[in-house]
N, C-alpha and C positions, 0 to 999 in steps of 0.2 A: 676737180672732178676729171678724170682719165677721158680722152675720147673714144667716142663707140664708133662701131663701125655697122650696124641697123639700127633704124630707127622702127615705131609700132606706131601708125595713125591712130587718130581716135575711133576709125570701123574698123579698124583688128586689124590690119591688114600691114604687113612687116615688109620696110623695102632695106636690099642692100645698100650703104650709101653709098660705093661707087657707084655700081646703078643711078641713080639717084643723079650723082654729079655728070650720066654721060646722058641721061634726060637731060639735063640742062644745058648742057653744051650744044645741043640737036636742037633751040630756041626756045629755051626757059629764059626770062628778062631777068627774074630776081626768084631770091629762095629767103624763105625765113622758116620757121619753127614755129607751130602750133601756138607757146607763148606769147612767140613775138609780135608786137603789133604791126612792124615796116618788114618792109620784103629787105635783101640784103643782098647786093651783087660780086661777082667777082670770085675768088676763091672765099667761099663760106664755110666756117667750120662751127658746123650744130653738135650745140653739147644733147646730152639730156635735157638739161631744162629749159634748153630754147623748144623741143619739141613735147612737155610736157611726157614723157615717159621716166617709168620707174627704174631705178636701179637694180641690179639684178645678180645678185653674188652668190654661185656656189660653196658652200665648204666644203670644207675636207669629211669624206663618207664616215658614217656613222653608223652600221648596220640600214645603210640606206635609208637612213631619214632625211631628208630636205628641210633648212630652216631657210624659208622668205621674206623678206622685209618690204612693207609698203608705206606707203604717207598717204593720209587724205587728209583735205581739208573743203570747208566750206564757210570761207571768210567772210560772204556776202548774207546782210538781214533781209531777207527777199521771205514773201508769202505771207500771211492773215496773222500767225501767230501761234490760232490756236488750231491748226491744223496740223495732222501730227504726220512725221514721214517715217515711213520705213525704208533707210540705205541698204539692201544687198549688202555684207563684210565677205559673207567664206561661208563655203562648205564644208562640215568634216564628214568624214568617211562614216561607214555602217559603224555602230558600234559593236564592235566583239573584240577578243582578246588580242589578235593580232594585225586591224587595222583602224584604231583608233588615234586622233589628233588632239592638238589644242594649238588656243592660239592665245595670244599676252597684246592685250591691247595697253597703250598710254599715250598722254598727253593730257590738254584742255578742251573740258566739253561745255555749254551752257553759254550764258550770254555776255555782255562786254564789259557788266558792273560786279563789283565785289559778292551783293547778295544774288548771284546768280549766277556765279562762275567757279569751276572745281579741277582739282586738277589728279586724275586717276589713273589708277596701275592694276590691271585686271588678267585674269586666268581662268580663259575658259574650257572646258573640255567633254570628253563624252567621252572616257574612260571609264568601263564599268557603270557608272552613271554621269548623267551630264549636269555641271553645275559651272558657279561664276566664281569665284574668290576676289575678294576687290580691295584695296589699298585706297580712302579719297583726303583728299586734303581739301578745304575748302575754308575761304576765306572768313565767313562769319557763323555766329553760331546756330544761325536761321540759313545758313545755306544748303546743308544737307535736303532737307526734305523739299526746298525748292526749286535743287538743280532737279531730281529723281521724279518732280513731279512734272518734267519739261523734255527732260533728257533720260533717256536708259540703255542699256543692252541686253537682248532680247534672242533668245536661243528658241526656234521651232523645229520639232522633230518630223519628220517630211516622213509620208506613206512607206516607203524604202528602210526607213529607220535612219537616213543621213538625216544631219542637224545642220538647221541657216541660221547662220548668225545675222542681226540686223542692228543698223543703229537706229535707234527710235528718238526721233526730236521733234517738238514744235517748230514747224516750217520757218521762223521768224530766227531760230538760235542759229548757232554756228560751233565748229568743234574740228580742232586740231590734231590728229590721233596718228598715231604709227601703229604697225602690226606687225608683229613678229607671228608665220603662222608655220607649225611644225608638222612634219610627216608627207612625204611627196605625193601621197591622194587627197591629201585638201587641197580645198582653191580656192584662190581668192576671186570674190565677186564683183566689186564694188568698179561700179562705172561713171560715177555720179548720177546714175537714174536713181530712182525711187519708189515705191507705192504708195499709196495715198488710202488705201484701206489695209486692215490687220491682216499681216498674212495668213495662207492655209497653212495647215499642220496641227499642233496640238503646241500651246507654251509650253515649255518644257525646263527654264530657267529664267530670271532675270537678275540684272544688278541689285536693280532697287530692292528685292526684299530677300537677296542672299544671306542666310544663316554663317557665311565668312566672309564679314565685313567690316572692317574696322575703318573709323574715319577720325582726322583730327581736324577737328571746327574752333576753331580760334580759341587755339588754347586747351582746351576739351579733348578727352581721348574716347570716342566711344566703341564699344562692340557690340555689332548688331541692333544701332541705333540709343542702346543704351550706356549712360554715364558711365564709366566704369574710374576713369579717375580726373581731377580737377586740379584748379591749382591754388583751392584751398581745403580741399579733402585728399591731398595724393597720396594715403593710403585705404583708400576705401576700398573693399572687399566686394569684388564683382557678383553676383548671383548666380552659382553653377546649374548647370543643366539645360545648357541651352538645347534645343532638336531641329534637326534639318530643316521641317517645313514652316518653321517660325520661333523665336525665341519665346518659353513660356515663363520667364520671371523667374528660373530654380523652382517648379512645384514639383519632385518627383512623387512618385507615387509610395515607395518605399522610402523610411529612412533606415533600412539597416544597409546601408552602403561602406564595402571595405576601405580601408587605408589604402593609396595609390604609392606608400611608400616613396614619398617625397618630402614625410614629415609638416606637409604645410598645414595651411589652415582653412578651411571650405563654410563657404556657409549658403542654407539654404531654407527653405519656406514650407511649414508645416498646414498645410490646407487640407480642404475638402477632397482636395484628389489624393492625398493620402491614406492609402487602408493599410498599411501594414508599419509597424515601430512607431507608430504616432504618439505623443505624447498623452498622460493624461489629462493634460491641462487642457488642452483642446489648440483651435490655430496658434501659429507664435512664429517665429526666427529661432533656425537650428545652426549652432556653428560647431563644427565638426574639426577632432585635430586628429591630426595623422600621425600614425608612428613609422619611422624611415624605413622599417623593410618587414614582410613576413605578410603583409595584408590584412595583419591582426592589430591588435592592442590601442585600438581607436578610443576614443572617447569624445563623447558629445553632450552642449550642454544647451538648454532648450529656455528663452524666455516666452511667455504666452504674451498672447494678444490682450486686448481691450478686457473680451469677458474675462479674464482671469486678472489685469490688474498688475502684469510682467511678475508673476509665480515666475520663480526658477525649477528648474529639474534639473538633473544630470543623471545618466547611467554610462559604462564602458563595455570593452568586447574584447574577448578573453582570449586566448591564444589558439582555441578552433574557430575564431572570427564569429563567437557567436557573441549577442548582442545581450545583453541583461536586461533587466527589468527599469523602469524610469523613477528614480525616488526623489523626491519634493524638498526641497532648500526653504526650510522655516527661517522667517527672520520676524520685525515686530510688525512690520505690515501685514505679514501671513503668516499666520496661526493656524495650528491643525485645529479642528472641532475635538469636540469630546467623544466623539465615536469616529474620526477619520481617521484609518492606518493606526488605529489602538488595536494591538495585541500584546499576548502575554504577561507579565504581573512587572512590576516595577520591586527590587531588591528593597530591603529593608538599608541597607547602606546609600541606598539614593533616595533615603526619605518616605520608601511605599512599605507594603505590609508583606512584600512576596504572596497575598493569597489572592483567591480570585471569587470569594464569595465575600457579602458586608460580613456575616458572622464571623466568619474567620478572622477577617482583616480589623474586625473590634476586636475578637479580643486580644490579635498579635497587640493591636495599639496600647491597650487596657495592661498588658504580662510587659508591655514594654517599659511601664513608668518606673520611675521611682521605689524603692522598698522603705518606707520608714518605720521609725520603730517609738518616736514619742507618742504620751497618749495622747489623743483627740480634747480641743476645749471646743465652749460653745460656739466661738467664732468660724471654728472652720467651717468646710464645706464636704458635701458629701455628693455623690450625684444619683437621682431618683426621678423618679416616673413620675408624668404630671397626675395631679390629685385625681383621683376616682378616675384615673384612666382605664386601666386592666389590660382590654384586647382590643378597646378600642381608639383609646388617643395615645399613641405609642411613639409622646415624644418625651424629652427626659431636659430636667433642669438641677442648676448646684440651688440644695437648700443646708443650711446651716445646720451643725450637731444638735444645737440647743432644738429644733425645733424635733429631732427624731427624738430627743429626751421626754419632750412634751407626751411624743406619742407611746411612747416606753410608758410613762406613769399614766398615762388614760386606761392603758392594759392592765396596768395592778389593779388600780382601782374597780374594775370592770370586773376584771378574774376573780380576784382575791377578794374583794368586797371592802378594799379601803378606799381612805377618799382622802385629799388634803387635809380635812379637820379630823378623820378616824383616827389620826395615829395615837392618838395616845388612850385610845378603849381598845379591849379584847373583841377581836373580830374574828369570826371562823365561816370559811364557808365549807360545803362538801361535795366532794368528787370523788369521782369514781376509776380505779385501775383497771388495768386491759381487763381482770378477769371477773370488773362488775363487782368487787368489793366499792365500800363504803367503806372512804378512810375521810377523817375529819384531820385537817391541821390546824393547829392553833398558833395564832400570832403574837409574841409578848407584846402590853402594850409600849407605846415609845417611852414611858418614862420609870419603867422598872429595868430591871439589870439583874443578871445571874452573876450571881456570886460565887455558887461553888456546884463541880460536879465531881462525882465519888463513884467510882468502882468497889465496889465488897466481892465477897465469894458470891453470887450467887446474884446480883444486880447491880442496875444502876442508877445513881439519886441525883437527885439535880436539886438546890435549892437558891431558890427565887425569895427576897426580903427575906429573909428567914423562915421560911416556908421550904423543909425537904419532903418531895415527893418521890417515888419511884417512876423512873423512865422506861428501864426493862429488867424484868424477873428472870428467876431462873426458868427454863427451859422444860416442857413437858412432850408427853407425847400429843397433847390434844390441844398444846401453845405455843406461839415462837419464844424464844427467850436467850439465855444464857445456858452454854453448857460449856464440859469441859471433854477435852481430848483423852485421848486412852490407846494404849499400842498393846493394851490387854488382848489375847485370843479367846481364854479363856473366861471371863467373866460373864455373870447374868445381868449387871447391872443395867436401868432402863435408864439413866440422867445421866450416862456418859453418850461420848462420840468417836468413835474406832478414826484412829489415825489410817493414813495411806497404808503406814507399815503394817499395821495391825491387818489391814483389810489383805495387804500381799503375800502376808507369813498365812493366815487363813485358806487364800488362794493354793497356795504353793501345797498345803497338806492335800486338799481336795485333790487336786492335779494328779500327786502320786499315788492315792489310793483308787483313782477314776484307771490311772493306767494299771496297775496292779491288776484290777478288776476284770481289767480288756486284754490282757495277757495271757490270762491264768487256761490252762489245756483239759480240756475235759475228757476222759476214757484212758489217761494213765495211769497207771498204779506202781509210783516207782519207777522202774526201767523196764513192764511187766505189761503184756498187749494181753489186755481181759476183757475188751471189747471187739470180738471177731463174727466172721460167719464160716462157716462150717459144714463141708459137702463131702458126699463121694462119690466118685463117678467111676461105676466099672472098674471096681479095686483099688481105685486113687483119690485120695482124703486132701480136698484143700480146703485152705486157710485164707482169708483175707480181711485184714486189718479196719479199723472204723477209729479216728482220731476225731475230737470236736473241740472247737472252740467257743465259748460262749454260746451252745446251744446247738452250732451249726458243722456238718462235718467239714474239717478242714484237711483231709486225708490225702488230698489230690495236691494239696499244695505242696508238699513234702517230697524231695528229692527217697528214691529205693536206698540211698545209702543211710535214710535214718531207720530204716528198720532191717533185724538180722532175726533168723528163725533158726532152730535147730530140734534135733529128735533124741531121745533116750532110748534105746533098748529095752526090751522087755527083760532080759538077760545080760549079763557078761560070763566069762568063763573067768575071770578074777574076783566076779562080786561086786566089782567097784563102778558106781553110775560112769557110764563114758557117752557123752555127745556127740554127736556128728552135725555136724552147719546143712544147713538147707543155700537153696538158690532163691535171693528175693526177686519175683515179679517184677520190672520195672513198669508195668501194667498197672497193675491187682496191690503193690506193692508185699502181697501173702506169698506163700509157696504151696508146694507138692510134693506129697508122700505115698508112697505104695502102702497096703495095708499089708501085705504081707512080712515087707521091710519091720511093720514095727511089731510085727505081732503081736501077741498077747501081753498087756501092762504097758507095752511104750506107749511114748507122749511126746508132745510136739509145746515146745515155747519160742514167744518170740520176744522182741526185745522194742521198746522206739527211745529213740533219740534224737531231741531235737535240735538242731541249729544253732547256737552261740549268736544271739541277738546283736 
């Protein structure tokens, strides 16, 4: 240790140590150091630690920061025990941007036995906010919570807004500490006084229940009081989410939390404080795997609690970080129900019917079998509705062919009027067709046989033992029977029957004489218009035409070019008839002639011509 040249009493009070040495020379007998227990005569040279002061080192400027180093101790087990002290440490500064401190305490705090003695590395400050960071070592795995319940440090934030740091012990412990404290507006407090009740101010941090806290207890690594790994679980998965004013176990409230692109693996706790992404299983353990960059493509897989039984679920999240729906990992322990997350039709290739009604789906089942083509014997099976069900017992059993045979001949017998022992007598019963005839059939009995049946001209014979009778006669108009075909047009005969052709070559005559009849021009006469009308008006003689067809004028229909008029002379000066054409009306389709033009004996004709069909 260098020599000083001041020394600091323990009342504040700094002397030169020349000074000091020319006091003693003027009848000082001995000098010793605060420490020391013997006074010491002669030339004395006081370190530091004969006079119990601190060491005191500048460094090199730093934007003017100040880092000081102190030591306390209190090696002595003095006081009741359970009386707790508060030591004064240090002041830091107001907190605001540009005068806030910290200070780094370590060393041994608590008592002189294993279970009660730790050994810490702490960081505390009031930057922005004021908290503790702490590092403890601690000899057993019951030491943690029984140094913290004897020993703490203890941050109060003063009416000013400066923050006192305190050591808080049971009067009875003792604690070994250095301090490193930064920024040249803090100060250090600590005189070895103490309080004996809780300071004023407001708590404002403490060791003991710092949210950054990690301790290793024999062997055990925890954070924030909890296991996080052992040494025989050293990969156990700590539970995220821890929060400032106390660690909650990982319960966040949401699980759609993105990938932190570190690719690792998080797990964490689906409770009651969760309302958003929650499983539908209900509570369970969520472990969550990260993909290394983008904050997307996470995926998480969920076992449930107790009421569920560890259900699995899994869902992913997609490359807009959004999270999908949770869908249910069936194994033989869990099974969906018969209406859980059943939708849509199951394929005909996966053993279902693709439909979504029972009808349908019977009768996909029913069109799916088998096609066979041997015939049915009595053994088989057929499938039928329970007996006298109808609409009301609408289930269905396999009953054997032989027994539908049964019911097959109960209906002859019924119908027809036989019976197991009828067959071999003539049996007839009578019925009736749609149109309310009475037609009788007759059944041969079983032990006679037809021998022969005949067609002739004009019927037909059946005979039975030698017995022929007629089956069907010829053909009248007032009987059904036999008749014969005919492609005749002309005949009167009443026992034939006109062929198709017969009936179309008839057809075909009618046709052409229907249209003949619909064609034919009434008021022609040749090429000669001899149905006109016939005016004059103030010396001018006109003509206009009247064509009909089947009764009706059709004069209108006809283009002026089918009709031409013209006039004769009453005279020539050669004698010889000579024509002159008129101008047809495209109107009237007539014309117009002066009377003078024709004088006496001329005449006017016209002409029509009709149109090439």
């Amino acid at each position: 240790m260098a020599d000083i040249s001041k020394i600091k009493t323990p009342d504040g009070t700094t002397y030169d140590i020349k000074d000091a040495t020319a006091r003693a020379n003027s009848g000082v007998t001995g000098v010793k150091g605060n420490s020391e227990s013997s006074y010491r005569t002669g030339n004395v040279n006081l370190t530091a630690e004969n006079v119990g002061a601190t060491s005191i080192s500048v460094l090199p400027n730093d934007n003017d920061q100040i880092k000081t180093k102190y030591r306390i101790a209190k090696r002595g087990y003095t006081g009741s025990g359970s009386t707790v002290w508060y030591y004064p440490i240090a002041k830091l500064p107001k907190d605001n941007s540009g005068n806030a401190a910290s200070l780094i305490v370590s060393g041994r705090i608590g008592g002189y036995v294993s279970n009660n003695m730790s050994y810490i590395n702490a960081l505390v400050w009031n930057r922005d906010q004021t908290g503790i960071a702490l590092i403890d070592i601690a000899g057993t795995a019951a030491n943690m919570p029984t140094i913290w319940g004897i020993c703490d440090i203890v941050v109060y934030t003063n009416d000013d807004t400066t923050d006192t740091i305190y050591l808080k012990v049971q009067s009875y412990y003792t604690f070994d500490l250095d301090f490193e404290l930064y920024q040249s507006t803090a100060s250090f407090l600590y005189d070895g006084t103490y309080l004996t009740e809780e300071p004023t101010g407001t708590l404002n941090a403490q060791a003991s229940t710092s949210t950054k806290r990690l301790e290793l207890v024999n062997g055990k690594l925890l954070l924030n009081g909890t296991d996080v790994m052992t040494p025989d679980k050293p990969q156990r998965l700590y539970q995220m989410y821890t929060t400032e004013s106390g660690y909650n176990k990982g319960r966040p409230a949401s699980a759609n939390i993105n990938s932190d692109d570190y690719g690792g693996v998080r797990k964490f706790l689906a409770t009651s404080s969760m309302t958003t992404g929650k499983p539908s299983t209900g509570d369970g353990h969520i472990l969550q795997f990260d993909w290394d960059n983008g904050g997307a493509y996470g995926a998480q897989l969920s076992i449930a609690g107790s009421a569920q039984n560890g259900q699995l679920s899994v869902r992913a999240q997609n490359s807009s970080k959004e999270w999908g729906a949770w869908a249910k990992v069936y194994d033989a322990g869990h099974k969906p129900s018969l209406t859980e997350d059943v939708t849509g039709t199951l394929p005909v290739a996966n053993g279902g019917t693709g439909k979504t009604t029972a009808k349908d789906a019977a009768n996909e089942f029913m069109n799916a079998l088998d096609t066979g083509s041997s015939a049915p014997v009595d053994a088989d099976y057929y499938i039928s509705q329970y007996v006298g069900g109808g609409t009301t017992t609408k289930t269905y059993h396999r009953r054997p062919v032989s027994a539908l045979w049964e019911y097959i001949k109960g209906k002859i017998s019924s119908v027809l009027g036989l019976t197991n022992t009828n067959y071999g007598g003539t049996s007839a019963k009578a019925t009736a067709d749609a149109s309310g005839n009475t037609i009788t059939s007759y059944y041969a009995p079983k032990s006679t046989a037809v021998t022969n049946v005949a067609l002739s001209t004009n019927k037909i014979t059946k005979t039975i033992n030698g017995t022929t009778t007629d089956v069907v006669t010829a053909a009248t108009t007032s009987a059904y029977g036999i008749t014969k075909l005919s492609t005749s047009t002309s005949s009167t005969a009443t026992d034939l029957a006109a062929t198709p052709s017969a009936v179309r070559a008839a057809y075909n005559l009618a046709d052409g004489a229907n249209t003949t009849a619909n064609t034919a021009l009434s008021g022609v006469n040749g090429t000669l218009i001899y149905d006109h009308t016939y005016s004059i008006t103030n010396g001018v003689a006109t003509f206009v035409p009247h064509v009909y067809l089947k009764g009706e004028e059709v004069t209108s229909n006809y283009a002026a070019s089918c009709f031409a008029w013209k006039y004769r002379l009453s005279s020539t000066s050669s004698g010889t008839p000579s024509y002159i054409n008129l101008t047809t009306d495209s109107t009237t389709k007539g014309c117009t002639v002066a009377i003078t033009t024709l004088g006496y004996g001329g005449y006017v004709l016209g002409t029509f011509t009709p149109p090439e069909s």
